[in-house]
N, C-alpha and C positions, 0 to 999 in steps of 0.2 A: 504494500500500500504506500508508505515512505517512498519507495524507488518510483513508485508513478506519478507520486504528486511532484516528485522532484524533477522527472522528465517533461511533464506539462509544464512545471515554471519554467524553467529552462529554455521548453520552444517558446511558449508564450514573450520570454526575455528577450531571446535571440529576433523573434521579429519585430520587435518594439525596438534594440536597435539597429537593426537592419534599416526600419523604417527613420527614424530618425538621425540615425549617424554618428551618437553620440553614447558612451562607453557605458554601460553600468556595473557597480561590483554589487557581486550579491553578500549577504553577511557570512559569517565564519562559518565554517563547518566542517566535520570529519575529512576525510581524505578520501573513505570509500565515498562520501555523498559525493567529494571533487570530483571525484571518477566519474560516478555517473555523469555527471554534468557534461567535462570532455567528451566522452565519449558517444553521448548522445548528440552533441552538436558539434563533433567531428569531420561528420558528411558536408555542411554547411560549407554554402562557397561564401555565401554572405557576411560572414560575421566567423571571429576567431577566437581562443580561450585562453589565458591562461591566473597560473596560481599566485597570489603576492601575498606577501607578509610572513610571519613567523607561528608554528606552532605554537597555541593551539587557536591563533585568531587569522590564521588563514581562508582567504576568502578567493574564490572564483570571479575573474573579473570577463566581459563580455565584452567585446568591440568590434565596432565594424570593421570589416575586411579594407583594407588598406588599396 
């Protein structure tokens, strides 16, 4: 259930900035939850991921494709 709602945010995120242009980070979270995240929006040509910060307030940051 966790992994779902986490993949709906995720797209939902990715095309809000897709659409906009403009970066969002999501708040901290496990590493597995990062995972999903990358990996669900991997395929994406739109929009790109990566991790910043420090254990354990490491957060998923989302941006459009350069």
């Amino acid at each position: 259930k966790k992994v779902e709602y986490l993949k709906e945010m995720a797209r939902s995120t990715a095309d809000e900035v897709a659409l906009t242009k403009e970066e969002k980070i999501l708040s901290s979270m496990p590493a597995y939850e990062r995972r999903i995240i990358h990996l669900e929006l991997a395929d994406r040509q739109d929009v790109t991921t990566e991790s910043i910060g420090r254990e354990p307030e490491r957060r998923v940051v989302i941006k459009p494709y350069p």
